[in-house]
C-alpha positions, 0 to 999 in steps of 0.5 A: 194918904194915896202916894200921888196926893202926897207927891202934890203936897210936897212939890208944892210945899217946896215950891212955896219955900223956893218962892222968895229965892226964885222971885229975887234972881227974877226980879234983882237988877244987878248981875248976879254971877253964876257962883250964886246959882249954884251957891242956891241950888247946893244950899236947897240940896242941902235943906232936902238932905235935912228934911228927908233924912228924918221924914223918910229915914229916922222918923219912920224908925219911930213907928217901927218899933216905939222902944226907940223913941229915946234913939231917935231923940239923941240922934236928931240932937246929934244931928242937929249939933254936927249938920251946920257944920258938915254944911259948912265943910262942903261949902269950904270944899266947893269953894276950894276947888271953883275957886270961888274966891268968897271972901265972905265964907268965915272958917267958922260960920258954922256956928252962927246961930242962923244955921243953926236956926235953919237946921231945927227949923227943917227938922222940926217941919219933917217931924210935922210933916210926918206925923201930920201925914201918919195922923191922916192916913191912920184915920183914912184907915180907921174910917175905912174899918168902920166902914166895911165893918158897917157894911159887914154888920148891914149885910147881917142884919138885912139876912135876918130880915129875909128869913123871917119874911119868907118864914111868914110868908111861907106860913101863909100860904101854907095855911091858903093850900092847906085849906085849898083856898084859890088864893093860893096861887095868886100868892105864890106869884107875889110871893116869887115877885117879892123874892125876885125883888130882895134878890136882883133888886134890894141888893143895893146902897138904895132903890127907887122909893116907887119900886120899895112902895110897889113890892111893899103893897104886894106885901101887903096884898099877901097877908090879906090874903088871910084876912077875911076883910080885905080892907083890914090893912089900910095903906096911903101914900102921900106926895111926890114919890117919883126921883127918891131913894131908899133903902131897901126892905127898910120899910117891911118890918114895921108891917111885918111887925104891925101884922104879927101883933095886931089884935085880928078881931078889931073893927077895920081898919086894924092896921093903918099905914101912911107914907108922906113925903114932902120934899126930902123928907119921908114919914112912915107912920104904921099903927096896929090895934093890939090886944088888951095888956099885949104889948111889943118886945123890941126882942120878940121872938119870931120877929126881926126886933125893933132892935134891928129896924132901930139898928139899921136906921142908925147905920143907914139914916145917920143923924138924919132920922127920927123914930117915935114908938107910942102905945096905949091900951088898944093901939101901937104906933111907930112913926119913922121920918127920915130925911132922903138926902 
């Protein structure tokens, strides 16, 4: 818990406890002498006194060191028995030297239950408020480590995207020069697109979903520039795009994946892609032919794995997707809603 949040918490549980006393001298039509004020204000020094002597003294002890919790016990006892009256001491020493003349002060009103009653009253709510106030700032931290581990474990897998995507692509045009294609430039130029866009764009919590769809048909465009039908790869989107956000490269592996084990040889189109979006809700259905008896690993190797993609979805998306994988003799499909905000 942040220090100022802390300071308002308690100003403002001491003025809920002041509340009763302050409305009785507001309110009370009989004259009331000074010696009251200051029987009042010495009173609330003494229920601090009481309160943050275990909050911020004895009771932090505890944390420290755990094998104490037997010397923290006896001493709140201790206190607890002695307290009243010490109170009691103070009073009759004030009223000695005022001359406060109150008659009503007994040599022994120390130990009438109500004091008592106050003192463990007062201890017990420090206790509460200690615990209560560690409890919340250990879960402020522990949330804080997920988080950054989260992070941590994000960054990680969006590194083993990129590799994998450059190593492809790479291939690709690899193969356009080699056979001296005049493809090959026009794939470099996506290609440094592409790679401007996972470095100074993609490198954020999200991007414009219109801009992941932009460089995700470039993509697209650069595999088929090895396919012999250029209508091999059939791509739709569906709805409002415009105002959405995404996050980045999220969308790339299942293409990716779809191209690397689609079957080459099947009648067009041998991977069909469809982005809906109706509302805030974005669905992502690819489906590729395969070859006969060739299914998908989740940990293929060459790939980034459907272990990572579902991963991703997981941290990202979480409750807030829902990825179906299907497959039959002829065909893979992987469709992924995800709901936008």
């Amino acid at each position: 818990m942040k220090k100022t949040h802390a300071i308002l918490l308690h100003i403002g549980f001491w003025i809920l406890i002041l509340i009763p006393t302050i409305l009785f001298f507001l309110f009370n039509e009989q004259h009331i002498p000074p010696k009251r004020y200051w029987f009042s204000i010495i009173s609330f020094a003494f229920t601090l006194i009481n309160f943050y002597f275990f909050y911020s003294f004895l009771i932090p002890v505890f944390y420290r060191n755990k094998k104490s919790i037997y010397l923290l016990l006896g001493l709140t006892l201790l206190f607890v028995l002695i307290y009243p009256w010490l109170q009691h001491r103070v009073f009759t020493f004030l009223i000695n030297i005022f001359d406060w003349n109150f008659k009503r002060v007994h040599h022994r009103a120390w130990f009438y239950p109500e004091s008592y009653t106050l003192t463990i009253l007062y201890t017990g709510l420090a206790y509460l408020a200690r615990f209560t106030t560690r409890w919340i700032t250990d879960q402020q931290v522990k949330a804080e480590l997920i988080n950054r581990n989260q992070q941590s474990e994000l960054a990680l897998l969006r590194t083993q995207i990129n590799p994998h995507f450059l190593f492809n692509t790479l291939n690709n045009i690899y193969s356009l020069v080699y056979t001296k294609s005049n493809d090959a430039p026009e794939a470099m130029t996506k290609l440094s697109d592409i790679m401007r866009y996972m470095l100074y764009e993609a490198n954020t919590e999200k991007v414009m979903l219109s801009r992941e769809i932009n460089h995700l048909r470039g993509y697209i465009e650069l595999l088929l520039l090895r396919m012999p039908k250029k209508s091999f790869i059939e791509f739709n989107v569906q709805g409002n795009i415009e105002n959405k956000l995404i996050a980045p490269m999220l969308l790339f592996p299942f293409v990716e994946n779809a191209y690397k084990h689609c079957n080459r040889k099947s009648s067009v189109p041998g991977i069909k892609i469809t982005l809906t979006v109706h509302e805030d809700l974005l669905t992502f259905t690819v489906v590729n032919s395969v070859k006969k008896e060739a299914g998908i690993s989740e940990n293929d190797e060459g790939g980034i794995g459907l272990k990572n993609i579902k991963r991703r979805l997981e941290l990202l998306y979480p409750g807030r997707h829902k990825l179906i994988i299907s497959e039959t003799a002829t065909s893979y499909s992987v469709e992924v809603h995800i709901k936008l905000k």
